[in-house]
C-alpha positions as CSV (number, residue, x, y, z in Angstrom):
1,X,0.0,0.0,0.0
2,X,1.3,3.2,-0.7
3,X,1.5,6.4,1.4
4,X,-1.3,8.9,2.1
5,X,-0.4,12.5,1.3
6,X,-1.2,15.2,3.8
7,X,-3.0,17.6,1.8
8,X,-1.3,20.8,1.9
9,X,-3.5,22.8,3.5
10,X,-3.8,20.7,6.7
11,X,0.7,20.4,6.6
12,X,0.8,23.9,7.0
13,X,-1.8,24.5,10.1
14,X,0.4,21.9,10.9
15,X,3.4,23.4,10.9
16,X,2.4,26.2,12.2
17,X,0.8,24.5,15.1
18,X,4.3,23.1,15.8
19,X,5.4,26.6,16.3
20,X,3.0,27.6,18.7
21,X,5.2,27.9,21.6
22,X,7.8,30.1,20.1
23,X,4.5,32.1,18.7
24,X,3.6,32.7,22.6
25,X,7.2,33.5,24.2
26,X,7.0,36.3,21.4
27,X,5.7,40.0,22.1
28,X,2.2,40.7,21.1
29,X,3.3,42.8,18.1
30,X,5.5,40.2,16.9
31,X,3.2,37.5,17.2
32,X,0.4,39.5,14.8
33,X,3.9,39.4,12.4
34,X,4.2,35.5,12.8
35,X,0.6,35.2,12.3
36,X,0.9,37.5,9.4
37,X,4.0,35.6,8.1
38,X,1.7,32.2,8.5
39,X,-1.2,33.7,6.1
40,X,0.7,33.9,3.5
41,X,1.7,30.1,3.5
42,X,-2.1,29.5,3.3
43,X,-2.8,32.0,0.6
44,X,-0.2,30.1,-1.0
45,X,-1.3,26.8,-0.5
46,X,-2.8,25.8,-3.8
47,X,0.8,26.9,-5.6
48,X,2.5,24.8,-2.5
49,X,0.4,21.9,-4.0
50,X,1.2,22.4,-7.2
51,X,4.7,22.4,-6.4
52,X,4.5,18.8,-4.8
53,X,6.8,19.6,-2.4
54,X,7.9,16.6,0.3
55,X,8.6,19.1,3.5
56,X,5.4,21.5,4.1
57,X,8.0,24.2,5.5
58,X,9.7,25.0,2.4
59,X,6.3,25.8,1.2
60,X,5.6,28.1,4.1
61,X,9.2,29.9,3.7
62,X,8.8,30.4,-0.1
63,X,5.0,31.8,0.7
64,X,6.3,34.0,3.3
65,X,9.5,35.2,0.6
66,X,7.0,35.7,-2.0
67,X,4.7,37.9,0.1
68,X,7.5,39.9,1.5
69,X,9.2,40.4,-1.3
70,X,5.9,41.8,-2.9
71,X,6.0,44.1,-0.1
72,X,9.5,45.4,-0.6
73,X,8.4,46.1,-4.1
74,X,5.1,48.3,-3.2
75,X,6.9,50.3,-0.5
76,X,10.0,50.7,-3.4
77,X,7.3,52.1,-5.7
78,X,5.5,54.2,-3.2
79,X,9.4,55.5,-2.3
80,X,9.8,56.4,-6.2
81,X,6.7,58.3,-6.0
82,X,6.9,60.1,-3.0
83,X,10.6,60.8,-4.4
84,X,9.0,62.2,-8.0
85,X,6.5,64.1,-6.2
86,X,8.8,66.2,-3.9
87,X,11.2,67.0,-6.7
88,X,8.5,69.0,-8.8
89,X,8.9,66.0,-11.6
């Protein structure tokens, strides 16, 4: 018999389950980021599944990369065009 895969969904609230005490011993602020960090391996869940990976947390850190690096790029633009704006361009 072969082996049942976890479907991907239920290996991430699975790995982040298994971070749960770290998550407490955190400050309130930086528990909202971890949770916020953990969203976006679930908004990414159906790519994570695509991508037929074997260990769930290489799904959550690509998730979490993709999402902050999308972030880096918004705040760059908004830079750019606060930057335009106050030079008169």
């Amino acid at each position: 018999m072969g082996r049942t895969v976890v479907p991907i969904t239920q290996a991430i609230h699975e790995e982040v389950a298994s971070w749960a005490k770290f998550r407490r011993a955190l400050r309130k602020e930086d528990q909202s980021a971890l949770d916020d960090c953990f969203q976006a391996a679930l908004m990414h869940a159906a790519e994570g599944a695509y991508a037929t990976r074997t260990d769930p947390y290489e799904v959550v850190v690509m998730a979490i990369l993709v999402e902050q690096q999308k972030a880096i790029r918004a705040l760059q633009a908004e830079v750019a065009r606060l930057s335009e704006e106050g030079s008169g361009i």
